[in-house]
N, C-alpha and C positions, 0 to 999 in steps of 0.2 A: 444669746449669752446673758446670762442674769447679773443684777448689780453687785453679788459676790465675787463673781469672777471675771466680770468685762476689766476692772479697774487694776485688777492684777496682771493679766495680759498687757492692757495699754502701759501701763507702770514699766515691764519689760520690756516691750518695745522702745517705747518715750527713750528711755535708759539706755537702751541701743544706740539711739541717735545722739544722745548727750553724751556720754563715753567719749564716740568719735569725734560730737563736736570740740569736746575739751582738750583730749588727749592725741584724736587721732594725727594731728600734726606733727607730733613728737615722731615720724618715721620721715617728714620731710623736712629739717634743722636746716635746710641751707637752702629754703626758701624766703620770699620776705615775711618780714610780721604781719604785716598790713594784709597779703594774701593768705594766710592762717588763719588772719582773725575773719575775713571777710567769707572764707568756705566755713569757718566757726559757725557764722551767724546761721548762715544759708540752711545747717544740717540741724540747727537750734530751732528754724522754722518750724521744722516736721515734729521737732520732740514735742514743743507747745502744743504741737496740732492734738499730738496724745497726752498728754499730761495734764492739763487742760479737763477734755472733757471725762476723763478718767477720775479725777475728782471729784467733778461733780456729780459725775454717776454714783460714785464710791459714799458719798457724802449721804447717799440715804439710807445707808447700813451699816458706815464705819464712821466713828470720829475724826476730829481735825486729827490727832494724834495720831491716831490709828496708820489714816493713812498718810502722814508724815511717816512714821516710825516702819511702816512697809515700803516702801519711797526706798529708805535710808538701807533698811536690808535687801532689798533689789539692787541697787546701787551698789553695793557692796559685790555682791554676786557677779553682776554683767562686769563690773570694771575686776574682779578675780580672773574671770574668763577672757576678757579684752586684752590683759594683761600677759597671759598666758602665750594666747595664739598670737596676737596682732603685733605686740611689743617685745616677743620674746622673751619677756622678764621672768625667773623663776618666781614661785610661791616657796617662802619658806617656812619652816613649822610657825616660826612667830607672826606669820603675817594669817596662817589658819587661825591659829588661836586668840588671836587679836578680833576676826571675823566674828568668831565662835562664841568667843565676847558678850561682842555687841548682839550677836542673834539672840542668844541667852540673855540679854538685856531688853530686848522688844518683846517676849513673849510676856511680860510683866505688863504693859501697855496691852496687851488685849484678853486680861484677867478681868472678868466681871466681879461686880460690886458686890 
């Protein structure tokens, strides 16, 4: 996989495990805090493991920016779809458009000079 695309794969992965680390307890509310927080950490392990070195892969062909501002529209996306299936929460038009937004605000972050 090339430094173009290994960092966008690991980004959605990483993203996978951060969602559930953040959010996925939100299906178990009448568990303790302390064990949320503690499986938090545990599933924030693996994100690091990819987010991490996804960076610095990324980092020899895309700016800090860059790949912050791809980070932030991944992020978006996974927790769309997380949101969807895992939480059962609808998407409603304001929550696309609010998305659609911000996507249309990061393509400006990878306009050449």
């Amino acid at each position: 996989m090339n430094a173009y695309v290994a960092p966008v794969v690991m980004l959605i992965a990483s993203n996978v495990f951060m969602t559930f680390a953040w959010y996925g307890h939100l299906k178990f509310k009448t568990s303790p805090l302390w064990i949320a927080v503690m499986a938090s950490w545990g599933i924030a392990f693996f994100e690091y493991w990819l987010a991490v070195p996804a960076n610095r892969i990324g980092s020899g062909v895309y700016s800090a920016a860059q790949l912050k501002t791809m980070q932030e529209v991944i992020t978006l996306a996974v927790f769309a779809v997380f949101s969807v299936l895992y939480l059962d929460e609808p998407l409603g038009w304001n929550h696309l458009i609010g998305f659609a937004l911000i996507a249309a605000g990061a393509t400006f972050i990878f306009q050449t000079k």
